[in-house]
Backbone of each chain as ProteinMPNN parsed JSONL, in Angstrom:
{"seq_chain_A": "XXXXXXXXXXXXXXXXXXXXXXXXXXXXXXXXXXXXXXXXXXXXXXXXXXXXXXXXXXXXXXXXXXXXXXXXXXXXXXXXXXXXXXXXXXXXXXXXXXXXXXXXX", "coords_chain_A": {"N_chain_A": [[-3.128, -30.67, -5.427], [-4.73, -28.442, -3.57], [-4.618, -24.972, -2.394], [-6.269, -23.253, 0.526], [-7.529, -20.126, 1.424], [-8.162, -18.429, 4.144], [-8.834, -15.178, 4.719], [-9.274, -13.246, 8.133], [-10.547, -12.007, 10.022], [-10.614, -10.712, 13.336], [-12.881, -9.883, 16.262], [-11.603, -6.839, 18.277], [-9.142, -7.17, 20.798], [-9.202, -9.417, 21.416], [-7.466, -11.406, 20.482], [-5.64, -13.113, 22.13], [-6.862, -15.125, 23.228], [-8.553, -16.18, 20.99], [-5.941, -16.963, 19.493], [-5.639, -19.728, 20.465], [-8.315, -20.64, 20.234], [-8.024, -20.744, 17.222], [-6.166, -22.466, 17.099], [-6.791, -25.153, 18.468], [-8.999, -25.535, 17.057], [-8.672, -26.033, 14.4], [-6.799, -28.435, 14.488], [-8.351, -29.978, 16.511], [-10.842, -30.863, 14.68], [-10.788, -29.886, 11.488], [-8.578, -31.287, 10.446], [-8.949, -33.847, 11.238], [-10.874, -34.324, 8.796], [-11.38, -35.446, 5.834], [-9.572, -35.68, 3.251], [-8.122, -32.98, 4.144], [-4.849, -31.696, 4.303], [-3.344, -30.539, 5.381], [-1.79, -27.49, 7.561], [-1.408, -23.878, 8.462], [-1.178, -21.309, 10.075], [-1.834, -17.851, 10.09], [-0.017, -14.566, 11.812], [-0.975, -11.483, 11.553], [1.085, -8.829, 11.426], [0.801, -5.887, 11.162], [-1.864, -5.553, 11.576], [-3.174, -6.887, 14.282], [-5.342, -8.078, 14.613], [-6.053, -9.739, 12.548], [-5.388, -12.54, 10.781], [-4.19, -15.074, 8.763], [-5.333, -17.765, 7.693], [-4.356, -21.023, 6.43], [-5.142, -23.938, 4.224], [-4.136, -27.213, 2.809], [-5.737, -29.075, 0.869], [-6.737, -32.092, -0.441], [-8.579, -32.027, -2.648], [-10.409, -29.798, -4.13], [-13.135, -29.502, -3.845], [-13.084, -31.172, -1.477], [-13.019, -29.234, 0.086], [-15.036, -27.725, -0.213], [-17.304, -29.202, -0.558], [-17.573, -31.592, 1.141], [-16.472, -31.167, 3.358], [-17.439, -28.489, 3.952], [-20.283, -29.043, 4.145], [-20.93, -30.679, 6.108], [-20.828, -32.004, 9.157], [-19.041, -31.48, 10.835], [-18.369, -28.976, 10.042], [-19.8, -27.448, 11.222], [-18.978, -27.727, 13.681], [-16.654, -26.778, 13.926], [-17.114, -23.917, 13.224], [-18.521, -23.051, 15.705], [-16.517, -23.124, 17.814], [-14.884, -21.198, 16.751], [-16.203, -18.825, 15.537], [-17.64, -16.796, 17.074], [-15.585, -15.189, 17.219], [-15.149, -13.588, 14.971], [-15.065, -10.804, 12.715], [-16.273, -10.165, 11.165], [-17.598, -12.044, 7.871], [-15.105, -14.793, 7.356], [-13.096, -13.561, 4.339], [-12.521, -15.734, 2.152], [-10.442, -18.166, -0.335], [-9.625, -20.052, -3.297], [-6.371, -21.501, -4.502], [-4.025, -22.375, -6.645], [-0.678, -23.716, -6.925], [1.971, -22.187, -8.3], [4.27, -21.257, -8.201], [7.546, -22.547, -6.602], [9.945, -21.926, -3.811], [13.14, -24.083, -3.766], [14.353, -25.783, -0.457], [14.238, -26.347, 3.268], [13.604, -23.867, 3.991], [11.286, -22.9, 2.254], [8.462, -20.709, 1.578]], "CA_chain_A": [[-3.542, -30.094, -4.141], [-5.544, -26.969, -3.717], [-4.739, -24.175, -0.996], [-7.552, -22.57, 0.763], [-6.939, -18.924, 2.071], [-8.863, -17.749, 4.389], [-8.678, -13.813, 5.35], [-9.799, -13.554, 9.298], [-10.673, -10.335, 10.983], [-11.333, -10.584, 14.59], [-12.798, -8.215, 17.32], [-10.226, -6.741, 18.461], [-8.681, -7.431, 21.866], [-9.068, -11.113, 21.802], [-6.437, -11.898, 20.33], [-5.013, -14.067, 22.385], [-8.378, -16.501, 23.343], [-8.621, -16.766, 19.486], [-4.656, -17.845, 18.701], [-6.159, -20.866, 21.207], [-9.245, -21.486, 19.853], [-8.042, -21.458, 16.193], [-5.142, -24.11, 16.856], [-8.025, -26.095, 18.737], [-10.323, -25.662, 15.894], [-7.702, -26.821, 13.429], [-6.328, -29.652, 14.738], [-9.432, -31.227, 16.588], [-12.088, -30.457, 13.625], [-10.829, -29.447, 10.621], [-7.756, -31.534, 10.555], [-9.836, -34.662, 10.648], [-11.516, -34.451, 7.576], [-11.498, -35.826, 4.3], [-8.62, -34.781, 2.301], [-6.807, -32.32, 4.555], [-3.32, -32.377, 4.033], [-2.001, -29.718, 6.391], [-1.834, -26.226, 7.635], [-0.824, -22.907, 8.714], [-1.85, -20.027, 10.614], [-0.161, -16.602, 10.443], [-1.231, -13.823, 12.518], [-0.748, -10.076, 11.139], [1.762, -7.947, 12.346], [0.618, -4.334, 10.711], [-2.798, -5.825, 12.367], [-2.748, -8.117, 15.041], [-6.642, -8.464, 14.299], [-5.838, -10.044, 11.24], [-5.307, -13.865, 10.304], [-4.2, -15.872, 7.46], [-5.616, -19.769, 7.518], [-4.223, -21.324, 5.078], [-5.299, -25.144, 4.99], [-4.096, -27.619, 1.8], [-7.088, -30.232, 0.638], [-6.752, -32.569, -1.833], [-9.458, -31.7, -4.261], [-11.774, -28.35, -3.986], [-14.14, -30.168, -3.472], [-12.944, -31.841, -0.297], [-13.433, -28.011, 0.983], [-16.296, -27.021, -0.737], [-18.745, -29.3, -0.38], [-16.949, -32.683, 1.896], [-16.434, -30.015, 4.72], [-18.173, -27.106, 4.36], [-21.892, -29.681, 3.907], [-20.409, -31.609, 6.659], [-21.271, -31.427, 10.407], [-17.622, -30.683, 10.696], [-18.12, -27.329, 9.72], [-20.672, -26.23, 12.221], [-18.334, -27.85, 15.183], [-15.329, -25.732, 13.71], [-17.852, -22.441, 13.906], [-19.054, -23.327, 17.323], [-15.165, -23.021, 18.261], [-14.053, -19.643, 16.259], [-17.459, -18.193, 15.035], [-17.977, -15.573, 17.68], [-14.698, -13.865, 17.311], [-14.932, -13.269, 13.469], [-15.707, -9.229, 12.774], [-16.573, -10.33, 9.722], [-17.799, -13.538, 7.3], [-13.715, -14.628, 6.669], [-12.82, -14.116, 2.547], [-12.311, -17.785, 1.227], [-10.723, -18.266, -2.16], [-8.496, -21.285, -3.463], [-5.658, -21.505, -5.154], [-2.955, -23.74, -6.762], [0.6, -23.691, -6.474], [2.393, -21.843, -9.636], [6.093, -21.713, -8.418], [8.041, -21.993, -4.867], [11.91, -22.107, -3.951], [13.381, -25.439, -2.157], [14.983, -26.266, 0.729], [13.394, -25.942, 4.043], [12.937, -23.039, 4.574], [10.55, -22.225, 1.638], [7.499, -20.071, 2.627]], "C_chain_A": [[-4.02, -28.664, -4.322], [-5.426, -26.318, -2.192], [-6.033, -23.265, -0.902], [-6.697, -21.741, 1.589], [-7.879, -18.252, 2.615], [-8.629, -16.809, 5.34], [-9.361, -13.82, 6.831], [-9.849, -12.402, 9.483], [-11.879, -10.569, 12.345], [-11.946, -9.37, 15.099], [-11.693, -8.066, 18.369], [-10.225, -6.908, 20.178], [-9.034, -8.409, 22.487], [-8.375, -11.924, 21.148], [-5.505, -13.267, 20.547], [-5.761, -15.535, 22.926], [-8.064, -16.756, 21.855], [-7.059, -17.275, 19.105], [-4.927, -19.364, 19.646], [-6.867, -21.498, 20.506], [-8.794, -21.612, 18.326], [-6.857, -22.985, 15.953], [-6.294, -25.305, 17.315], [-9.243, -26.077, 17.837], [-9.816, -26.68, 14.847], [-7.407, -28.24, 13.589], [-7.084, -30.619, 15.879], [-10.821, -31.252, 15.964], [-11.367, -30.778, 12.709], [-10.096, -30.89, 9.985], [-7.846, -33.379, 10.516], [-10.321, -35.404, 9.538], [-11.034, -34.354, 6.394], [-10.927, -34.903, 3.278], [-7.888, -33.475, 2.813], [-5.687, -32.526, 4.4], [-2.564, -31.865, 4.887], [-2.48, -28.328, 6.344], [-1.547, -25.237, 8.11], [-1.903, -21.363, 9.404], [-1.394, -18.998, 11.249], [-1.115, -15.318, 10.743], [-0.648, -12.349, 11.874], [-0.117, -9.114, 12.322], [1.525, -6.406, 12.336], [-0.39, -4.433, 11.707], [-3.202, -6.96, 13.023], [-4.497, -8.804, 15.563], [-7.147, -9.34, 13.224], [-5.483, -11.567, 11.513], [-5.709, -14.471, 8.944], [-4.448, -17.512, 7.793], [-5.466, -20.297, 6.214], [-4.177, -22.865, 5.05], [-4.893, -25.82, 3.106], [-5.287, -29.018, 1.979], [-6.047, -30.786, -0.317], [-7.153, -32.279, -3.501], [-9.992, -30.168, -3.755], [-12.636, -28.383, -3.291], [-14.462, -31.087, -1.972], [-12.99, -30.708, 1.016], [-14.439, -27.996, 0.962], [-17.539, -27.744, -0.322], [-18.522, -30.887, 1.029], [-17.442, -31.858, 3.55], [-17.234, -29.493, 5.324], [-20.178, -27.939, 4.683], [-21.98, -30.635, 5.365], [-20.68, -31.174, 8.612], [-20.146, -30.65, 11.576], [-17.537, -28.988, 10.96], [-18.732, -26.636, 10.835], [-19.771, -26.36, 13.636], [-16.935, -26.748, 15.425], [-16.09, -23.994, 14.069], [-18.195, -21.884, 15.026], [-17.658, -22.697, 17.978], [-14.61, -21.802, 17.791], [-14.524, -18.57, 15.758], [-17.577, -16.642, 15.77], [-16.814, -14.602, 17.816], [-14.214, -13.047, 16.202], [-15.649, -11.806, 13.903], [-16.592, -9.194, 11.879], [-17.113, -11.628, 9.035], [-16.002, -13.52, 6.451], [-13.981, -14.543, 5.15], [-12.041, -15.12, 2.594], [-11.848, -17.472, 0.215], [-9.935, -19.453, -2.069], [-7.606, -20.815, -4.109], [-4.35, -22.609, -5.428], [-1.684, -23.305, -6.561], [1.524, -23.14, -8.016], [3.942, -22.265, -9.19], [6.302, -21.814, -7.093], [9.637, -22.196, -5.069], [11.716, -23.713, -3.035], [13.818, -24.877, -1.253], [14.17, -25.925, 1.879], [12.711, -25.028, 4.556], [11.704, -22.093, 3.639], [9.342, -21.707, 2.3], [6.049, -21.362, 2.808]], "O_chain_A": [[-3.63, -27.905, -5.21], [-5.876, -26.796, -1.151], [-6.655, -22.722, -1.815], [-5.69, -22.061, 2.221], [-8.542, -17.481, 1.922], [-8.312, -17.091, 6.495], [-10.29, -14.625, 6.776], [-8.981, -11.697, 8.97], [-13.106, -10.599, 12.439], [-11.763, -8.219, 14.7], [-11.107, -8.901, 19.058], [-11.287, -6.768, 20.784], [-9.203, -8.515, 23.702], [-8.597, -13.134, 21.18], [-4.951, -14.057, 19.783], [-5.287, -16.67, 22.979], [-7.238, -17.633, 21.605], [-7.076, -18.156, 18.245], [-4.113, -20.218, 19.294], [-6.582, -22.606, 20.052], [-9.159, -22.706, 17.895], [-6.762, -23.937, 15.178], [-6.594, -26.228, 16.559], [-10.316, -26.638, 18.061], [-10.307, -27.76, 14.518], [-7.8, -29.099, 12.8], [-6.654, -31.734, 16.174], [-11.816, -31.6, 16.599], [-11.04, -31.964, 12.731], [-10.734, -31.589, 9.197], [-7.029, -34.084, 9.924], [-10.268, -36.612, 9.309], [-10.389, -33.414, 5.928], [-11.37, -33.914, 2.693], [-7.118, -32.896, 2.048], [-5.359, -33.711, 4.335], [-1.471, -32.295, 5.255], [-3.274, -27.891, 5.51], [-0.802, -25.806, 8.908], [-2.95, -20.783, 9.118], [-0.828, -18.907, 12.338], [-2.235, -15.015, 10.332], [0.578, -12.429, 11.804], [-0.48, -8.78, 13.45], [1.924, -5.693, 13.257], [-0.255, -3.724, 12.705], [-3.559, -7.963, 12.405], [-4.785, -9.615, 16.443], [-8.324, -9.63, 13.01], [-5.264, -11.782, 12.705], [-6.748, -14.485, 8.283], [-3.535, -18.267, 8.129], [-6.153, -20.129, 5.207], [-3.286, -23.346, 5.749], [-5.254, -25.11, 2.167], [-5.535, -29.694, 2.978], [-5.018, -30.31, -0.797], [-6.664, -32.269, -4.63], [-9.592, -29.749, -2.669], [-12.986, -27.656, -2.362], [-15.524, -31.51, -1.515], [-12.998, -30.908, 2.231], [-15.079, -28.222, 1.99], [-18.556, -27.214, 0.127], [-19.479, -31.068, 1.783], [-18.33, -31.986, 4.393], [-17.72, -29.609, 6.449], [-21.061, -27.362, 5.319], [-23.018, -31.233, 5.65], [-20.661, -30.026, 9.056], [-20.226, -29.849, 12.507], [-16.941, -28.201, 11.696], [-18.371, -25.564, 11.32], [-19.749, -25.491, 14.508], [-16.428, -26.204, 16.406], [-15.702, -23.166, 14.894], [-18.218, -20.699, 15.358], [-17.812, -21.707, 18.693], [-13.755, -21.309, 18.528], [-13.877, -17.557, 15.493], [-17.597, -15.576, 15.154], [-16.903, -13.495, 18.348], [-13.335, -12.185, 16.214], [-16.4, -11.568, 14.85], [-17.522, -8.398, 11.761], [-17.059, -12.54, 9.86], [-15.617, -12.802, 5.528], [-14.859, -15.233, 4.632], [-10.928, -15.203, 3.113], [-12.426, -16.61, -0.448], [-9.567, -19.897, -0.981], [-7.767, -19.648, -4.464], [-3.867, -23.414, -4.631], [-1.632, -22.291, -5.865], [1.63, -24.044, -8.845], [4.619, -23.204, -9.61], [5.49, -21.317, -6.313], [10.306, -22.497, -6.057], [10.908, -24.228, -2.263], [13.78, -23.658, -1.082], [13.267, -25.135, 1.602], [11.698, -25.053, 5.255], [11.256, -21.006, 4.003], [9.071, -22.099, 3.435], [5.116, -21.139, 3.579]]}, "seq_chain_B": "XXXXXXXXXXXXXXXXXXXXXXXXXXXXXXXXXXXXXXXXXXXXXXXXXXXXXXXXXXXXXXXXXXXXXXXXXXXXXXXXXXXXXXXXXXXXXXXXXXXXXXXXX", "coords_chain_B": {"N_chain_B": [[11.282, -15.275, 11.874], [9.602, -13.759, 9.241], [6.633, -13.807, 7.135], [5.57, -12.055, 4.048], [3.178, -11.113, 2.882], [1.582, -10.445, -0.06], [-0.863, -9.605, -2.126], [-2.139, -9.719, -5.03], [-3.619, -8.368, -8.287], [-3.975, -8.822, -11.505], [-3.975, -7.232, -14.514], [-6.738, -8.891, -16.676], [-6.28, -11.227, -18.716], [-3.911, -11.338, -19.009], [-2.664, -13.37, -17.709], [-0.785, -15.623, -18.375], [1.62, -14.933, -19.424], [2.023, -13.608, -17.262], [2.628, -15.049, -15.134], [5.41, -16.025, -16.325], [6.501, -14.272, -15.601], [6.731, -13.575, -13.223], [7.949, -15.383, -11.799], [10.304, -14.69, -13.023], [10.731, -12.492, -12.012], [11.088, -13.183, -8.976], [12.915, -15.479, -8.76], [15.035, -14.015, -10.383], [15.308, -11.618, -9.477], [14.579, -11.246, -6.476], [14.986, -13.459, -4.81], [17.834, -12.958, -4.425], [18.187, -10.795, -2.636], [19.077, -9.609, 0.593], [18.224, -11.663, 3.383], [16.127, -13.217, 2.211], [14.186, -15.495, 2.406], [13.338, -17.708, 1.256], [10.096, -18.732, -1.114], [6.557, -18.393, -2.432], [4.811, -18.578, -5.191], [0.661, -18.606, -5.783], [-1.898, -19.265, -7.408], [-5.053, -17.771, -8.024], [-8.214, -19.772, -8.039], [-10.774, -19.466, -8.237], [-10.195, -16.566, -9.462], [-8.844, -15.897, -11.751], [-7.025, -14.321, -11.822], [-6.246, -13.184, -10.019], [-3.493, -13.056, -7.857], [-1.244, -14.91, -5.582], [1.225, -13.788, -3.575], [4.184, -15.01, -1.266], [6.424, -14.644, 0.534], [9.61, -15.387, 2.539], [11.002, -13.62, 5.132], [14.115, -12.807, 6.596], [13.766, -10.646, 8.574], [11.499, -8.288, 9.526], [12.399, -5.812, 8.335], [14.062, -6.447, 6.413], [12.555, -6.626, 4.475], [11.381, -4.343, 4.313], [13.064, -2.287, 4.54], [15.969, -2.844, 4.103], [15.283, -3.872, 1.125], [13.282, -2.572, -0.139], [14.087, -0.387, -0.505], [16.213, -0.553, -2.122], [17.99, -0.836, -5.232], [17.089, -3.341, -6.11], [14.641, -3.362, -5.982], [13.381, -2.128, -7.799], [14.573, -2.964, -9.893], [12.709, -5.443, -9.676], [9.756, -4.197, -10.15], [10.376, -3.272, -12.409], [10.181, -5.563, -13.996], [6.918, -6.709, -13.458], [5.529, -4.761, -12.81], [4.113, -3.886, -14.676], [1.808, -5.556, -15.472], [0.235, -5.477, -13.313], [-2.785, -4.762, -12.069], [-3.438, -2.814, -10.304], [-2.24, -1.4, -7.272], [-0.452, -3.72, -5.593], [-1.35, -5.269, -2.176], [-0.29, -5.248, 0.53], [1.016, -6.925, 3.574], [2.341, -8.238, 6.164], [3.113, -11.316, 8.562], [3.44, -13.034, 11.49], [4.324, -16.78, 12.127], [1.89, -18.868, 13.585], [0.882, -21.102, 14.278], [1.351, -24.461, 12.86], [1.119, -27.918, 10.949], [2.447, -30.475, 11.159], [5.183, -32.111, 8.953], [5.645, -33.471, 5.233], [3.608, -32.536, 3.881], [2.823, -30.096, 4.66], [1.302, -26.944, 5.069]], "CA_chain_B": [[10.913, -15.133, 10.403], [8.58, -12.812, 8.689], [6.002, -13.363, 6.322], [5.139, -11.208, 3.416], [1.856, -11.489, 1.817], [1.415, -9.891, -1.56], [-1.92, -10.287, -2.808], [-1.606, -9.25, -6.47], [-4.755, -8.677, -9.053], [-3.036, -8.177, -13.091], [-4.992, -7.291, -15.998], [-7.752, -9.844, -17.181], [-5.889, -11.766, -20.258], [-2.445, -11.432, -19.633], [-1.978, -14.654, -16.772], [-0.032, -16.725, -19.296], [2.645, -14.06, -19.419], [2.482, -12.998, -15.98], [3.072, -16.751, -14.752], [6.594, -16.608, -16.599], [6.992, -13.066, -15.138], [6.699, -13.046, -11.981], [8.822, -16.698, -11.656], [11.959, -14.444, -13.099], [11.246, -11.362, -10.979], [11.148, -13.771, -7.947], [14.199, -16.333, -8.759], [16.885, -13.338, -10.548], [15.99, -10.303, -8.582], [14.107, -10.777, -5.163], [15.792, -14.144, -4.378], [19.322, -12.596, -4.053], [17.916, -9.774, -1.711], [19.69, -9.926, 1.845], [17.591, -11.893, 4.0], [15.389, -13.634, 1.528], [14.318, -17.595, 2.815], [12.068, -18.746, 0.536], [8.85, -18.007, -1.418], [5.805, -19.567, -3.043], [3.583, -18.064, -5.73], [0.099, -19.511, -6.054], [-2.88, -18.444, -8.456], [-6.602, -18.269, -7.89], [-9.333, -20.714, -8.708], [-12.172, -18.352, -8.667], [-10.413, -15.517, -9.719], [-7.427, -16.44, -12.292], [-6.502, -12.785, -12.463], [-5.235, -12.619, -8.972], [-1.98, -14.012, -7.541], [-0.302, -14.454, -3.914], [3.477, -13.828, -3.728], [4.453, -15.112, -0.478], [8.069, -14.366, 0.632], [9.701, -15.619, 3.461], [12.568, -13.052, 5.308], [14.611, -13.321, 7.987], [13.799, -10.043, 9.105], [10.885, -7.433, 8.76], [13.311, -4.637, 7.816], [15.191, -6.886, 5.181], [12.138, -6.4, 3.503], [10.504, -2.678, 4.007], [13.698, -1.216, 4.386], [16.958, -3.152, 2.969], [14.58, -4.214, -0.195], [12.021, -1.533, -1.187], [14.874, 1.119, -0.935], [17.524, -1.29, -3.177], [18.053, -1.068, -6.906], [16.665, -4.542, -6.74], [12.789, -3.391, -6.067], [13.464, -1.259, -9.036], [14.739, -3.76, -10.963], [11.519, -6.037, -9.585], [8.958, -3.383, -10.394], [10.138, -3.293, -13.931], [9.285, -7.122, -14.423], [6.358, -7.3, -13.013], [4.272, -3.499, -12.523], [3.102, -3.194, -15.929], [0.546, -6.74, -15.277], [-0.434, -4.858, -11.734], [-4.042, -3.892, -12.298], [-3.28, -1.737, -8.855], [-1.176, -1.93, -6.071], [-0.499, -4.794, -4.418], [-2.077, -5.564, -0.963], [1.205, -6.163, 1.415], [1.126, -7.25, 4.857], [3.398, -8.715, 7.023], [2.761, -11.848, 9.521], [3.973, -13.961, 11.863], [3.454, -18.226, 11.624], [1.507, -18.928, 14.957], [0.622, -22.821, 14.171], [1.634, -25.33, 11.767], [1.123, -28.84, 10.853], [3.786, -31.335, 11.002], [5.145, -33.22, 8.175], [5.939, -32.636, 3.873], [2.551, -31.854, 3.015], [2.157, -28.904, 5.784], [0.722, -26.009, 3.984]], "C_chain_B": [[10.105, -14.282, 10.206], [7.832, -13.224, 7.703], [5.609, -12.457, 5.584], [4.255, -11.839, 2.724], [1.441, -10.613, 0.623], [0.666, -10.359, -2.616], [-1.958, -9.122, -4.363], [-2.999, -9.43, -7.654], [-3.594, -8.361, -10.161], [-4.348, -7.992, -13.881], [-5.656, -8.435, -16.231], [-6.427, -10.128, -18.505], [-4.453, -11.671, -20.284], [-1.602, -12.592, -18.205], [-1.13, -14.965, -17.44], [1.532, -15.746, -19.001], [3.041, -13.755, -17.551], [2.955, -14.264, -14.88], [4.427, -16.451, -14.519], [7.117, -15.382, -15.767], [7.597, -12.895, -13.923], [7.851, -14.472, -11.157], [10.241, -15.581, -11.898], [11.793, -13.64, -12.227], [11.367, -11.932, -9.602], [12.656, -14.616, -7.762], [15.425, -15.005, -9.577], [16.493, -12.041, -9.523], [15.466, -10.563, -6.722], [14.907, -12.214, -4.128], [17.269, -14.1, -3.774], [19.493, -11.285, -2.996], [18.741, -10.32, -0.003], [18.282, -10.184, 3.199], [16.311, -12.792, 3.451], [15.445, -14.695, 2.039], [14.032, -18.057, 2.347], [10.927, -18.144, 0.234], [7.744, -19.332, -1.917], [4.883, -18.328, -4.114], [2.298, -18.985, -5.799], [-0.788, -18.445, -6.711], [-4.537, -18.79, -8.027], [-7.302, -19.084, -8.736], [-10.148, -19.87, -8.931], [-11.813, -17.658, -9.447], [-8.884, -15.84, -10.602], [-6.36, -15.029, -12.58], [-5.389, -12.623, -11.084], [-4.219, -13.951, -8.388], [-1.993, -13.825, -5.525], [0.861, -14.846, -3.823], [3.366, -14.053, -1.983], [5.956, -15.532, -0.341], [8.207, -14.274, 2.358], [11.168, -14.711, 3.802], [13.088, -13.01, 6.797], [13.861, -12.238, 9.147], [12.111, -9.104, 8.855], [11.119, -6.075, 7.894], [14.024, -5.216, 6.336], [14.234, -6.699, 4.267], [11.292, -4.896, 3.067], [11.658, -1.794, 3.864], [15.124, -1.515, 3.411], [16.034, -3.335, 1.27], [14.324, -3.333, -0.866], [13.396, -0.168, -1.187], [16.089, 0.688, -1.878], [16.682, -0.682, -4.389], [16.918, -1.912, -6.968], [15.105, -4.621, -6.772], [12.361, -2.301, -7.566], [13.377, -2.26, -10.176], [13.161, -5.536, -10.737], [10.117, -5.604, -10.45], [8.846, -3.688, -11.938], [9.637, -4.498, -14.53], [8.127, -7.277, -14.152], [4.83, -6.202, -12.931], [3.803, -3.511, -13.697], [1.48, -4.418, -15.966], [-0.167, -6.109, -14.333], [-1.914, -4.184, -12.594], [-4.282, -2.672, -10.627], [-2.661, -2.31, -7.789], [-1.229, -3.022, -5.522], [-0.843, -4.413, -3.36], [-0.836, -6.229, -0.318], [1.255, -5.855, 2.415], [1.923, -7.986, 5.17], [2.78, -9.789, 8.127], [3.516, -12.843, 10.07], [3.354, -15.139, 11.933], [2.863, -18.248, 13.635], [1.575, -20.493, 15.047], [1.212, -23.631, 13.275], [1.591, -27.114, 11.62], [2.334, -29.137, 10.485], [3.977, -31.894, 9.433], [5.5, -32.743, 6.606], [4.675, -31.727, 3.21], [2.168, -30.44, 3.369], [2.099, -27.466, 4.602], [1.501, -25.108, 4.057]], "O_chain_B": [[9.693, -13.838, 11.278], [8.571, -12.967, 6.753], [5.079, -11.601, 6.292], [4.409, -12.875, 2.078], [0.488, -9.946, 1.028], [0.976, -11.066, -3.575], [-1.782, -7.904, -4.413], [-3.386, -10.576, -7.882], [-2.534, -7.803, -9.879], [-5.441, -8.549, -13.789], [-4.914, -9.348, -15.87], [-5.815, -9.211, -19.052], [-3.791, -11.861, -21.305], [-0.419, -12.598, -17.863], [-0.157, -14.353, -16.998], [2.404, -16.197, -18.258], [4.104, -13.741, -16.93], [3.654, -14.069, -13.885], [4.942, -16.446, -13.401], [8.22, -15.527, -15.239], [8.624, -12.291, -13.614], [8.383, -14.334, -10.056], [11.149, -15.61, -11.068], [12.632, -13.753, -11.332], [11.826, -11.087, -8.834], [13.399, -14.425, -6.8], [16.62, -15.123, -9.306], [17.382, -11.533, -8.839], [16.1, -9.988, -5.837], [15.305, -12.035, -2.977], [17.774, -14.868, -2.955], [20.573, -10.839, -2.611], [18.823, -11.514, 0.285], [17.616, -9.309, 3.753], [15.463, -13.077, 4.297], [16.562, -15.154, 2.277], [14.207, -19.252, 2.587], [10.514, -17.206, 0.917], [7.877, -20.555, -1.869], [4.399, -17.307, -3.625], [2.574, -20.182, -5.879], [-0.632, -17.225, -6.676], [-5.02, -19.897, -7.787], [-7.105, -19.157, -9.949], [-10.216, -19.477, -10.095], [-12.552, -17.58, -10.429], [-7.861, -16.002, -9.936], [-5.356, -14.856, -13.272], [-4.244, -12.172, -11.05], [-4.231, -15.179, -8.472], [-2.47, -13.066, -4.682], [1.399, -15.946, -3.951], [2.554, -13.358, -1.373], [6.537, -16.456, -0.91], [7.543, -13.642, 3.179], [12.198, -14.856, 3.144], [12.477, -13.167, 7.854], [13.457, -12.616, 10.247], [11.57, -9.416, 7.794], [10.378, -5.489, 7.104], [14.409, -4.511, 5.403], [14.66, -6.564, 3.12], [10.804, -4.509, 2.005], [11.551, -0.73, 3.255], [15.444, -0.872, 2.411], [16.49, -2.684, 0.33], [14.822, -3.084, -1.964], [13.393, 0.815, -1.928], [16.855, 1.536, -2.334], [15.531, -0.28, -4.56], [15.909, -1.602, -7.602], [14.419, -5.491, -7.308], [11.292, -1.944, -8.062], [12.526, -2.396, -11.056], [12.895, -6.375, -11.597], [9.511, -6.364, -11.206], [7.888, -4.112, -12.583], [8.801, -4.503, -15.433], [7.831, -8.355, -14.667], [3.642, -6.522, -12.962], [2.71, -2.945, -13.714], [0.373, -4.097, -16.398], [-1.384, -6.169, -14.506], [-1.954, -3.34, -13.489], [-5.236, -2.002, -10.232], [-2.591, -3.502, -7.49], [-2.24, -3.284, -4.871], [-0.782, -3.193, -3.203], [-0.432, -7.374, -0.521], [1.498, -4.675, 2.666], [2.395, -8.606, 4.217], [1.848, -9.28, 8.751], [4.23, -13.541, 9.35], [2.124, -15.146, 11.87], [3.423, -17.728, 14.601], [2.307, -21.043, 15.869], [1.966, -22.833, 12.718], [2.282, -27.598, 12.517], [3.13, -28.5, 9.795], [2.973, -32.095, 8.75], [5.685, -31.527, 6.553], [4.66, -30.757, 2.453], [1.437, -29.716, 2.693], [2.778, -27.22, 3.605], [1.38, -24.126, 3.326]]}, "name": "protein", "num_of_chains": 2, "seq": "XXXXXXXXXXXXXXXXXXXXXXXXXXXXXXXXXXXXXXXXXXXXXXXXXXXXXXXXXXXXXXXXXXXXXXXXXXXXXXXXXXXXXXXXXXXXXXXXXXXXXXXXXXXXXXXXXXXXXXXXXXXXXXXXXXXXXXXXXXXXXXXXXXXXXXXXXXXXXXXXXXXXXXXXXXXXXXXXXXXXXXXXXXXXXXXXXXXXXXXXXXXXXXXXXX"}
């Protein structure tokens, strides 16, 4: 499995429209498609302009090109596009170590 | 809960090492910290240099103020600062959303 991390920076003082539209982006778009596995979305407390999306795929590739090539993608933009400040930073990454029990992060 | 995000670049060429590193400074010293829940390290695809320490605490104080002023960020530091190609990047967030289920990200 491969995590995708993507950095968010809204304009600020919409805040609370956008913790809406990204659960409704997530889970009637994204959430959908081919090789999702699950996901998370943590909002910044230093900056409450800030958002971590952090979504697990299967492959890379079930981001990269499944998704992102995918008509998917433009319906998810349509939904969270206009409150970005910024183009979010994307990267992947795998899983090196974690703790058990439930309450790991 | 609290999130800590600790985005982490190291030196080019010394991953292999910093893998095993950052596994002990996580399971003997930051694990036994008061308030600690759980963590995850994961490693970049693009960028194999950089890391994300994510540490879960009960509190936001258990970790800016019981932690970073303990011994035990001392005894962290020493495992782990000499890979740092520059400060870590550490923010704080709360979970807003989450998918159900084992796979949830």
């Amino acid at each position: 499995m491969i995590l995708e991390l993507a950095d968010i920076r809204i304009h600020p003082g919409r805040s609370s429209e956008f913790d809406a539209a990204i659960k409704r982006g997530v889970e009637t778009v994204i959430s959908k498609a081919k090789g999702f596995r699950g996901y998370k979305v943590n909002k910044g407390v230093e900056n409450p302009d800030r958002y971590l999306l952090m979504i697990l795929w299967d492959t890379l590739e079930n981001h990269t090109v499944d998704f992102r090539e995918s008509q998917a993608f433009q319906q998810w933009r349509a939904i969270v596009g206009s409150y970005f400040a910024g183009a979010p930073q994307v990267e992947h990454f795998t899983l090196l170590a974690k703790s058990t029990g439930p309450a790991a992060a």
